[in-house]
Residue, then its C-alpha position, 0 to 999 in steps of 0.5 A: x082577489x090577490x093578498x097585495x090587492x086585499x092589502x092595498x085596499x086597506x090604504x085606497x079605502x080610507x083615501x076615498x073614505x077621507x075624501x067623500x067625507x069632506x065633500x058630504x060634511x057641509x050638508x048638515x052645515x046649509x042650515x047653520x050658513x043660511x043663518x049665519x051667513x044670509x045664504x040664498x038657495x043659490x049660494x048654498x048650492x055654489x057652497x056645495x058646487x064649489x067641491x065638484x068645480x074643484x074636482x072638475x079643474x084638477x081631473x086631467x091634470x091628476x090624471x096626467x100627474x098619475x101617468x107621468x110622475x106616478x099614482x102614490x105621488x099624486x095621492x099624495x098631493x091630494x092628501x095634503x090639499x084635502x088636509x091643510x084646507x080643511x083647516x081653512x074651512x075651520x077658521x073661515x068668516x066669509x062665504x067667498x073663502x068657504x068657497x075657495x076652501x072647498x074648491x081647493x079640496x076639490x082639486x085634491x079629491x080629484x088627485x087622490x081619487x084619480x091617485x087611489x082609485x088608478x092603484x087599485x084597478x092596477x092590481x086587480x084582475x079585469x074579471x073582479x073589477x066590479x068587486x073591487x071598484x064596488x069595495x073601494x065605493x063602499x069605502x067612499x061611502x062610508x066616508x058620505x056616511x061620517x061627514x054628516x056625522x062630521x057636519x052634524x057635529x061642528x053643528x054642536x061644538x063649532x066648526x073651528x075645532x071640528x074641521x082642523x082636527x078632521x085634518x088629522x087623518x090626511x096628514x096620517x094617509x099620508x105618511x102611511x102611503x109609503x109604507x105600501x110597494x107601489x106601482x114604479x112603472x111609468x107610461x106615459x100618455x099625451x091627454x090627447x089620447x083620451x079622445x079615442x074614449x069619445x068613440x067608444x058609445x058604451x065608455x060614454x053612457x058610463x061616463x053620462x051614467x056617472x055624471x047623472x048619479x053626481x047631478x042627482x046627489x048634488x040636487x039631493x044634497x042641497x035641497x034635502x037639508x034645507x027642506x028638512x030644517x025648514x020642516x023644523x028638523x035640526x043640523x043633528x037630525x039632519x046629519x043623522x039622516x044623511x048618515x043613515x042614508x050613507x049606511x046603506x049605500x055602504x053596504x049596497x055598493x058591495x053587493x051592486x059591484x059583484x052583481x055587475x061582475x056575475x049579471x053585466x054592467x047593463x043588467x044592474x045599471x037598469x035596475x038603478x035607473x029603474x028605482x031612481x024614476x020612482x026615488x025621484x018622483x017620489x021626494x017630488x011629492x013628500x010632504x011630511x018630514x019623516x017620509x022625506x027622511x025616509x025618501x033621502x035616505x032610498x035616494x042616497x043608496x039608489x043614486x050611489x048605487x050608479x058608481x060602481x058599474x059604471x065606473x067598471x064599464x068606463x074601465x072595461x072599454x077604455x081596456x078595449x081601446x087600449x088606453x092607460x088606466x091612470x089616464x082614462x080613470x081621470x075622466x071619472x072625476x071629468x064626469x062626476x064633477x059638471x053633474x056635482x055642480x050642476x045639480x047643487x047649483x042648478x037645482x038650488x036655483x031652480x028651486x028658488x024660482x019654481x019650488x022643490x018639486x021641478x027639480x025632482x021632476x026634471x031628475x026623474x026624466x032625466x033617469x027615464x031617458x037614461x033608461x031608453x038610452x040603455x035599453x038601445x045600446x047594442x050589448x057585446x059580451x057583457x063582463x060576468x054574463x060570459x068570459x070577456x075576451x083578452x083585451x088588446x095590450x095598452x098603446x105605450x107612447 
């Protein structure tokens, strides 16, 4: 790893720290909503949905942004929209503008991560991404990790004060993104281009591969807090949990990104799969409160662990193809956020109608077809296993 992409990732890592952070914070919360508000299951998962829909809607433009006016610009606006409506969050009474909130910070996670993320895959060699995209995870997990911690204390002192100061360290990021030399080229590509990923089968497992790791910490996230404060936990043991799942997750992606360098992407995305069957079945059948906590905290560092080598998959074949990084790294957000969504809400309904297990159930066949899917592909050389070829220079339009 080069001293400016060690250097940068003291800026990218924060970026994606801040904003997983936001997202993770109002897990503790559900509990405290659900009385306070009179929130169904339903309503609870649209309250944690709204961030993946924001994210959904500001993927291709920030994507477009990073291509045409560059990755800082874009970061940058990110930072403010995280930032200023997280004051939002803090002072608002009513479901719909907690709602509103949180998909506005939908659209600026979508800019910075596309923004953040783009900047760093730009300096970085092809045979480290995993590393680096694993490092750059870790961070994000990190991030998982304090919004729980985050939550869990606007639980306590309130979410007025919690959530404007958290503000704060954006508007920091902010400033501190042009003390950093920046990319200044600029390579244009129409959105259009991007159906050329589409025909790619290994690009699109990736991106299905990210969309069930989104699902399956959208349904974890949602149904997890309330079964866990139904089973008489508090808002602070909750966001303990959530933070000790985080943790772990922190320290995984680092060591799953490398594995996925040195083993192939295929190699380590078949043993996620593998333990997330066993994780899901497993919170199917929890009955007693710690052995769930034990089961939430498993679930959050296998389901995370999907990022990394798939986000590096994703990369590798866009290369291949000849797409621009900024462009295709958008899609990322493209197939993270309908799984995010769908499984907060889908799973808050479900599990209304039919109780927690089918969910868990429906996520554990989910997984176990992802795995035949993975098996079935054929497998060219695989980045870690042996020397990929040079890939083709980039279409410049």
């Amino acid at each position: 790893m080069g001293g400016r992409a060690r250097r940068l990732l003291i800026l990218v890592g924060p970026v994606l720290l801040i904003e997983t952070m936001f997202f993770t914070a109002v897990a503790p919360l559900l509990p405290h909503y659900e009385k306070s508000l009179g929130l169904s299951k339903l309503e609870a998962g649209i309250l944690v949905g709204s961030y993946g829909a924001g994210c959904f809607a500001g993927a291709i433009p920030g994507g477009v942004c990073a291509s045409w006016f560059g990755v800082r610009p874009t970061m940058l606006t990110g930072l403010i929209l995280l930032g200023g409506l997280s004051v939002v969050f803090a002072f608002a009474s009513s479901i719909w503008l907690l709602d509103a909130a949180r998909f506005g910070q939908g659209i600026g996670a979508a800019l910075a991560w596309t923004g953040a993320l783009s900047w760093l895959v730009m300096e970085g060699s092809r045979e480290r991404r995993g590393e680096l995209i694993g490092i750059a995870t870790a961070a994000a997990a990190a991030g998982a990790l304090l919004g729980p911690a985050l939550g869990g204390l606007a639980s306590v002192v309130g979410t007025r004060p919690t959530f404007a100061s958290a503000a704060l360290p954006a508007v920091a990021l902010g400033g501190a993104c042009f003390l950093v030399p920046g990319p200044d080229k600029r390579f244009p590509q129409p959105a259009s281009s991007l159906l050329t990923a589409i025909r790619r089968p290994r690009l699109v497992v990736g991106l299905w591969l990210m969309t069930l790791a989104s699902l399956a910490l959208g349904t974890l996230d949602v149904l997890a807090p309330l079964r866990l404060g139904h089973l008489g936990m508090s808002g602070a043991a909750i966001g303990a949990i959530f933070f000790a799942a985080a943790a772990t997750q922190t320290g995984a992606n680092i060591f799953v990104g490398r594995h996925a360098d040195r083993r192939g992407r295929s190699a380590t995305l078949t043993l996620i799969l593998t333990a997330a069957v066993l994780v899901a079945l497993g919170l199917m059948v929890a009955r007693n409160q710690w052995l769930l906590a034990l089961l939430v905290v498993c679930a959050g560092t296998v389901f995370g662990a999907f990022f990394a080598p798939s986000m590096a998959l994703v990369a590798d074949e866009a290369e291949l193809a000849g797409l621009e990084l900024v462009l295709v790294l958008a899609l990322l957000n493209v197939a993270w956020s309908p799984g995010q969504l769908v499984g907060s809400t889908g799973s808050g309904a479900l599990a209304s109608a039919t109780g927690d297990a089918v969910p868990y159930l429906v996520l554990a066949v989910l997984c176990l077809a992802s795995l035949a899917l993975l098996g079935r592909l054929a497998t060219p050389t695989q980045p870690g296993s042996a020397p990929p070829p040079d890939p083709p220079a980039p279409v410049r339009r």
